[in-house]
C-alpha positions in Angstrom: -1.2 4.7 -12.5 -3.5 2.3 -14.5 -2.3 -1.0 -13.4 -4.6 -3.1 -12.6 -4.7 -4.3 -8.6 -3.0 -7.2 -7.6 -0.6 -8.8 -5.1 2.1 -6.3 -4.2 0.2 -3.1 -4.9 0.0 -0.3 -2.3 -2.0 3.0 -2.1 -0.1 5.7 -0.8 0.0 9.5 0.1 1.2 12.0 -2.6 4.6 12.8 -1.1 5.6 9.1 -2.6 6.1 8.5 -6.2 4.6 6.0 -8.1 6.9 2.8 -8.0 7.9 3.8 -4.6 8.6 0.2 -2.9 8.1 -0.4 0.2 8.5 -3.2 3.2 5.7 -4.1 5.0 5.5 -7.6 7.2 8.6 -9.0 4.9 6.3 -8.3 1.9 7.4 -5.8 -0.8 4.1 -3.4 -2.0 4.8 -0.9 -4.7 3.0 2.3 -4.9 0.8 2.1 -8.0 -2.7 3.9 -6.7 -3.6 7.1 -4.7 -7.0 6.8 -3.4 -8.7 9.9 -1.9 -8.2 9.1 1.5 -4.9 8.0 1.7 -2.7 11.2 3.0 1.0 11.0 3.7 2.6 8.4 7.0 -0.3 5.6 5.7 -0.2 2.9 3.5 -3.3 0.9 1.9 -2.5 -2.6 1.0 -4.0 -4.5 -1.7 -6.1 -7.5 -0.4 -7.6 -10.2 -2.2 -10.7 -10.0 -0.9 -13.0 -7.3 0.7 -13.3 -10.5 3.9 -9.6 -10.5 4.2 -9.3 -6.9 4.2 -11.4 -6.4 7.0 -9.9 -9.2 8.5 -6.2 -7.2 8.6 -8.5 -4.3 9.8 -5.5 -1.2 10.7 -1.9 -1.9 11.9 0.6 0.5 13.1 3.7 -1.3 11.8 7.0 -1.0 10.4 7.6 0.7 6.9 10.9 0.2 4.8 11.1 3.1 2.2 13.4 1.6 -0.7 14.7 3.9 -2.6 
């Protein structure tokens, strides 16, 4: 999308538009980036750091579509 990565970003699969919001954990991410490997049914969240990222590792949680 070309904004630039920050608190409340997602990545997601290419059946979801850009500016899709969604709920994650009682956070709200919108969908501003694609990234190659993300297909449809999985969200990447931004992080602030590559540490905490790892950190999170992968969840299988709940996802709110808002629409």
């Amino acid at each position: 999308s070309g904004v630039q990565t920050r608190p409340g970003i997602c990545a997601c699969g290419p059946s979801y538009p850009f500016w899709t919001a969604f709920i994650v954990d009682s956070k709200v991410y919108v969908c501003l980036d694609r990234g190659g490997a993300i297909t449809d049914g999985y969200l990447d969240l931004w992080m602030p750091t590559e540490a905490e990222a790892w950190e999170w590792g992968r969840h299988t949680l709940t996802v709110v579509v808002v629409k």
